[in-house]
C-alpha positions as semicolon CSV with decimal commas, in nm:
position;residue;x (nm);y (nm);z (nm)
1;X;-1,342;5,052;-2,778
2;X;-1,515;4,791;-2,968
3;X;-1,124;4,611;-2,966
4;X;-1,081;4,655;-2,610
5;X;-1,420;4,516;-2,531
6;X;-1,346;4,213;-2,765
7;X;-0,966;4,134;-2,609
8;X;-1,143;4,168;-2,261
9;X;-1,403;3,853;-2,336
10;X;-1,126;3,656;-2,480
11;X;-0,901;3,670;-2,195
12;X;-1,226;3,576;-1,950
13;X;-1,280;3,300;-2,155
14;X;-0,926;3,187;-2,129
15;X;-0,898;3,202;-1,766
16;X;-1,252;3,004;-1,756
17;X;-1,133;2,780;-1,993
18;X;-0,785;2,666;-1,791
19;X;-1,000;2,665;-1,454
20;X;-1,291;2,419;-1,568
21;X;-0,997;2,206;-1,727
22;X;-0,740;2,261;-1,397
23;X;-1,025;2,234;-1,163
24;X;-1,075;1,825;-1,168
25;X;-0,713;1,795;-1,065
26;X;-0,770;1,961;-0,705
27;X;-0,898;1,813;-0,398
28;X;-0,768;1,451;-0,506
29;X;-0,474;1,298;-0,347
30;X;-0,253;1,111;-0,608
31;X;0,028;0,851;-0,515
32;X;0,349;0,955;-0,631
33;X;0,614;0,703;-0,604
34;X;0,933;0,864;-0,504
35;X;1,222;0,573;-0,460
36;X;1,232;0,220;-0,327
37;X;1,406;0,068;-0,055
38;X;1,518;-0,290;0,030
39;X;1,513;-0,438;0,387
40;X;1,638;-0,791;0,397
41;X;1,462;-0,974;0,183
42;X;1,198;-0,736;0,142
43;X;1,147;-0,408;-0,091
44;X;0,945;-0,116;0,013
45;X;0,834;0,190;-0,227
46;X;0,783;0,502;-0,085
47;X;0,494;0,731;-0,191
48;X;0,399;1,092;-0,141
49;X;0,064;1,250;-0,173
50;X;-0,063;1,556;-0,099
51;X;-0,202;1,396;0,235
52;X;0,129;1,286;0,363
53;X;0,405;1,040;0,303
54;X;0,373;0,649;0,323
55;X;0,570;0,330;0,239
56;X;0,465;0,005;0,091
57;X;0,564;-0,384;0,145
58;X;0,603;-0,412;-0,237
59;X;0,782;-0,717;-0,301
60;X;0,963;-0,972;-0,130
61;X;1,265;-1,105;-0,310
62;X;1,386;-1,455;-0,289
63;X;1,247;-1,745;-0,100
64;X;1,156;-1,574;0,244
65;X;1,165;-1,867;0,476
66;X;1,118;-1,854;0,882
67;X;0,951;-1,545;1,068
68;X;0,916;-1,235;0,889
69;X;0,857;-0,863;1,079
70;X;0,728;-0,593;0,899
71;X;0,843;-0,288;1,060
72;X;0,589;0,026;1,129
73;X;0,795;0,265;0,888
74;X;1,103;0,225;0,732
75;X;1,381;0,467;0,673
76;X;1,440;0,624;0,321
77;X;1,763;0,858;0,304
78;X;1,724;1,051;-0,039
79;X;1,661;1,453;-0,086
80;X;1,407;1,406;0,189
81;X;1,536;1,160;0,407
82;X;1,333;1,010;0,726
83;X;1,085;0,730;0,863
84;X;0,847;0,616;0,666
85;X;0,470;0,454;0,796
86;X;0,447;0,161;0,619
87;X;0,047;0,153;0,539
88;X;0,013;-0,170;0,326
89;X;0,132;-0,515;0,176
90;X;0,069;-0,479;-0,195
91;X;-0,113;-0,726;-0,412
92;X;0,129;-1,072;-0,490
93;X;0,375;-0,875;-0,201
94;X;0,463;-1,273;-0,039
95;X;0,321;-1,513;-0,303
96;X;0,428;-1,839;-0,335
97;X;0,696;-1,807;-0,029
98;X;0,612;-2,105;0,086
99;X;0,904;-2,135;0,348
100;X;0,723;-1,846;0,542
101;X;0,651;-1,991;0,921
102;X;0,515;-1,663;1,046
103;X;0,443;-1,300;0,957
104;X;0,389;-1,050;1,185
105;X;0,201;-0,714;1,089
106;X;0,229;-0,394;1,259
107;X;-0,040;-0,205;1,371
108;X;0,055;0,059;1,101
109;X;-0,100;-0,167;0,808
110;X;-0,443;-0,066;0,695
111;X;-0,503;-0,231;0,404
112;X;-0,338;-0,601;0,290
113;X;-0,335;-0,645;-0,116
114;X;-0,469;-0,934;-0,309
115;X;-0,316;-1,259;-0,286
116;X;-0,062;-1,103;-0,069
117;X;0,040;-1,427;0,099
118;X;-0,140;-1,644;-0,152
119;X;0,035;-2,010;-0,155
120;X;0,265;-1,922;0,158
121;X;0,158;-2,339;0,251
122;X;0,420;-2,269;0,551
123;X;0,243;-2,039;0,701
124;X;0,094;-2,134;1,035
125;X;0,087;-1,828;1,234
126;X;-0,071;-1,435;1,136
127;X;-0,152;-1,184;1,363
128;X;-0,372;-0,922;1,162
129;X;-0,397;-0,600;1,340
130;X;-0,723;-0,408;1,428
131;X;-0,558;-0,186;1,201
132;X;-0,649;-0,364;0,884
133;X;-0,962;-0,248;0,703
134;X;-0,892;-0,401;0,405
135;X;-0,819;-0,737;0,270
136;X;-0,819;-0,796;-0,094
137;X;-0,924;-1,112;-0,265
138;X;-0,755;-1,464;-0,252
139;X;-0,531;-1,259;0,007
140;X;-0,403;-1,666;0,209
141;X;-0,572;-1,853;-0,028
142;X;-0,342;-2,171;-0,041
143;X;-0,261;-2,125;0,308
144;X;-0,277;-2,434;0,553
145;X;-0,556;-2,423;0,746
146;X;-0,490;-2,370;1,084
147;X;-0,703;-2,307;1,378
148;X;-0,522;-2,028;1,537
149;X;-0,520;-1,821;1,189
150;X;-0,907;-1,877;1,156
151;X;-0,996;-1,787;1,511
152;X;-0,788;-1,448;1,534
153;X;-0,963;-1,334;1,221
154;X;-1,319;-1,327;1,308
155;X;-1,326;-0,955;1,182
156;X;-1,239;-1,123;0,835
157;X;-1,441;-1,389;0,745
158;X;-1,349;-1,436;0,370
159;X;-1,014;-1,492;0,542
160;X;-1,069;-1,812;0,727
161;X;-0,909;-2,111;0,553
């Protein structure tokens, strides 16, 4: 009996042990980047997390030059094929495409990385979405100033030129 009693408080203590070391692991949401995709000129990753599916403005290749649209999602055709929200311009995503005229942002975006668009000096028009919560450091810093920029974004100080 004495064994028994023994084998019993060693198996409890296993199953406590792999909870307390399992249980930090639930209730967060990690990214998971699945694949990447290229539109134009511009490469998306696409992530999954156990709150859903997104895609992110990763990269742009090349000198951009002209008007760029960033479209609300994004179509990824893998195992689980289908449209993607794109959620956010990563950090560096446009820098130094300084042949960039315009950029238009979808109402999608949330959050816009650090210096996304830093020394885009072509840049003269932005339209940042209600949308956008977040705007990380340096995101248009060597931007030309330009009025129009600075008065749509009285939501985001630190952006004005």
């Amino acid at each position: 009996m004495k064994n028994n009693r023994y084998s019993i408080s060693i198996r409890h203590a296993l199953m406590l042990l792999v909870l307390l070391l399992g249980l930090p692991y639930f209730g967060y949401a990690y990214d998971y980047p699945y694949g990447s995709i290229r539109k134009g000129e511009i490469v998306y990753d696409i992530y999954y997390t156990s709150q859903g599916e997104y895609a992110k403005c990763r990269r742009c290749d090349g000198a951009a030059t002209g008007d760029i649209v960033i479209p609300s999602s994004v179509y990824f055709k893998l195992a689980v094929s289908g449209y993607y929200p794109v959620i956010s311009i990563d950090s560096d995503a446009f820098s130094g495409c300084s042949g960039l005229t315009s950029i238009e942002i979808p109402e999608s975006v949330t959050s816009i990385g650090n210096s996304a668009f830093a020394g885009c000096s072509g840049l003269t028009s932005i339209e940042i979405p209600n949308s956008v919560t977040s705007i990380g450091w340096d995101a248009f810093s060597g931007c030309i100033y330009n009025h129009r920029t600075t008065k749509t974004n009285q939501k985001y100080p630190s952006v004005n030129l």
